[in-house]
C-alpha positions in Angstrom: -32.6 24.9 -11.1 -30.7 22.5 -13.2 -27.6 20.5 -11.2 -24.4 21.1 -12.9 -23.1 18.6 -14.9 -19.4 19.2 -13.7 -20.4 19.2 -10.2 -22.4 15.9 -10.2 -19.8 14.3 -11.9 -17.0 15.5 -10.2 -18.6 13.3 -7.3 -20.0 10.7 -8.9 -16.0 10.2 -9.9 -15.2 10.8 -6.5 -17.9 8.1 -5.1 -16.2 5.5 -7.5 -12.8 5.9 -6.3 -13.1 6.5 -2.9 -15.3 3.2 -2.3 -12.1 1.6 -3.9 -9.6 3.3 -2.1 -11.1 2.6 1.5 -11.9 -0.9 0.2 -8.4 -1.6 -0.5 -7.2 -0.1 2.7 -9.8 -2.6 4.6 -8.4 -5.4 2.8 -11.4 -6.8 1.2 -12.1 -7.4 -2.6 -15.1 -6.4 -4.6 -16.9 -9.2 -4.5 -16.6 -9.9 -0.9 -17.5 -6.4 0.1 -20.6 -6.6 -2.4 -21.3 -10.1 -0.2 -20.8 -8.3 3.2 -23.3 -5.3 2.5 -26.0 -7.6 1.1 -25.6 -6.6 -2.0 -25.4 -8.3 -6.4 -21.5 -10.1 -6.1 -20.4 -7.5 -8.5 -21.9 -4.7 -7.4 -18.8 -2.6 -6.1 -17.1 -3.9 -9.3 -19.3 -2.3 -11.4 -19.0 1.4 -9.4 -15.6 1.0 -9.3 -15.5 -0.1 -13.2 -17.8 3.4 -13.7 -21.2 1.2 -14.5 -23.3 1.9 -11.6 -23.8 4.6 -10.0 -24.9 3.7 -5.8 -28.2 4.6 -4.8 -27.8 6.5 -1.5 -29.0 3.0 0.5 -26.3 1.1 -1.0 -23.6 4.3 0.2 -25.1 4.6 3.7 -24.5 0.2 4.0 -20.9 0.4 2.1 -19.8 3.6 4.8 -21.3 1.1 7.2 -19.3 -1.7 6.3 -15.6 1.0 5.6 -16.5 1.7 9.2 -16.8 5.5 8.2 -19.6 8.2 8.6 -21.1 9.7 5.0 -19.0 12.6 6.1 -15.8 11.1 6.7 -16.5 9.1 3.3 -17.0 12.7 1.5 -14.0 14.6 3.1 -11.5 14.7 0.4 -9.0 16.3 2.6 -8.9 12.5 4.8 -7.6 9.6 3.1 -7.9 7.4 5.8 -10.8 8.2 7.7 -10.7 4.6 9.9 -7.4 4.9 10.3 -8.3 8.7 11.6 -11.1 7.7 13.6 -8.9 4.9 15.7 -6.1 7.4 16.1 -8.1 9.9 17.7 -10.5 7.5 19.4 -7.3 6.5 21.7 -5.9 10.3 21.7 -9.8 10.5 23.9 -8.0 8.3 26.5 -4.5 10.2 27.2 -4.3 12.4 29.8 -2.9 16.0 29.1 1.1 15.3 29.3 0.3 12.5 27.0 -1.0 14.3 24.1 1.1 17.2 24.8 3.7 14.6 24.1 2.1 13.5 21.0 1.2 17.1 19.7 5.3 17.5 20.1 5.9 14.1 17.9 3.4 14.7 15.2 4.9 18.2 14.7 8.3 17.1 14.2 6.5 14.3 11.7 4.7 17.0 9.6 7.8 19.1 9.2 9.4 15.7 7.8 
């Protein structure tokens, strides 16, 4: 079976931008993440400039460095999957009238 073109692209495009997205909301430029993951200077450069493609080693060490699993990384519908993961790695500590509480605010935020 040949892969669709469409498909593969689709998240090869996806890939691109979402490395530069979550890198942004870090705080970190290119060159420094490149650095930090052990990897050419301009290496995330280049994905995000639609060059290079990432072998699946070099995604597995960027998610490792954006602090995100290769699920959170692929899950379009989370655009801030550390962000996420902090939120509901404290929402593991409150007791029941706590997040009952919080359940209450973030309704009233979603409605917003």
């Amino acid at each position: 079976m040949h892969p669709n073109n469409e498909f593969v692209e689709k998240y090869i495009n996806f890939t691109r931008s979402r490395i530069g997205s979550l890198r942004q909301q870090k705080g970190d430029s290119a060159n420094k993440m490149s650095q930090l993951v052990g990897l050419n200077d301009a290496y995330i450069s280049r994905i995000e400039t639609k060059e290079r493609v990432p072998s699946l080693q070099a995604l597995f060490a960027i998610c490792e460095f954006l602090s995100v699993t290769p699920h959170e990384f692929f899950d379009e519908e989370n655009p801030n999957p550390a962000l996420i993961k902090k939120i509901v790695d404290n929402l593991k500590l409150i007791d029941d009238d706590g997040l009952a509480s919080i359940l209450n605010i973030t309704n009233e935020m979603a409605r917003k």
